[in-house]
C-alpha positions as CSV (number, residue, x, y, z in Angstrom):
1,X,122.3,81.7,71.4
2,X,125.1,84.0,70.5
3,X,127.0,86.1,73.2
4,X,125.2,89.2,72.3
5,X,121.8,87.8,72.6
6,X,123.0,85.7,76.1
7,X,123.6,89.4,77.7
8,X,120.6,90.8,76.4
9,X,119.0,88.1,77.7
10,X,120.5,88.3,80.8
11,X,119.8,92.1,81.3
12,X,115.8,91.6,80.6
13,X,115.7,88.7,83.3
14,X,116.7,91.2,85.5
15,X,114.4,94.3,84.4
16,X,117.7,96.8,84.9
17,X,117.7,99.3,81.8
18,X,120.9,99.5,80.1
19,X,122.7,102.3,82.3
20,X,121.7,100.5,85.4
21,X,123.0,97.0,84.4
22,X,126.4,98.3,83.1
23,X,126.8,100.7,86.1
24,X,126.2,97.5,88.2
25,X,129.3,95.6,86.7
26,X,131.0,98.7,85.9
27,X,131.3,98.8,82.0
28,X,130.1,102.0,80.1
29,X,127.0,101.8,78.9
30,X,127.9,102.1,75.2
31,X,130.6,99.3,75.8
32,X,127.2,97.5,76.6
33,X,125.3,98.3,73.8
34,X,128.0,97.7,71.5
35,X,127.7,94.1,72.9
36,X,124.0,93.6,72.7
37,X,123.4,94.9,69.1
38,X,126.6,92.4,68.3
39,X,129.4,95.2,67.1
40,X,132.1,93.8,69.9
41,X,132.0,90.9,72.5
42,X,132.8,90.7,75.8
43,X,135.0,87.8,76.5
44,X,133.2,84.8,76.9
45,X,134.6,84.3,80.9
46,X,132.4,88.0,81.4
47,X,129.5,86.9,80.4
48,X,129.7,83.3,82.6
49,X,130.4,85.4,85.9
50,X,127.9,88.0,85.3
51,X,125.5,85.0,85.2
52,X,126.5,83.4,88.4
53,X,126.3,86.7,90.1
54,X,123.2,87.5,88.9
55,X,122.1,83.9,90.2
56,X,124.1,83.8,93.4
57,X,121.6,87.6,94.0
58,X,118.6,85.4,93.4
59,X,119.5,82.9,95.6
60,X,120.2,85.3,98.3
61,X,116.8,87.5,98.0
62,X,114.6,84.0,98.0
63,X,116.8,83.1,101.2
């Protein structure tokens, strides 16, 4: 899966909408969509650590 499709991924799994996920990690929201409809990309480092957060927050509510 590409990068773009990896964050949209991401950002359904957590049911945010797209102003709620990029306030969350603190991008503007068109930086956002710009990455999910595949016009720029977010380095690919980004897009690892908002993954582990957004598992390390799992972990945490199940605990």
């Amino acid at each position: 899966m590409d990068i773009s499709g990896r964050i949209k991924e991401l950002r359904k799994e957590t049911g945010l909408s797209q102003s709620k996920f990029a306030a969350k990690f603190g991008i503007p929201v068109r930086t956002l969509q710009q990455w999910e409809q595949g016009i720029s990309a977010p380095p690919e480092y980004l897009v690892r650590m908002m993954v582990y957060i957004m598992e390390l927050e799992d972990r945490e509510g199940e605990g």
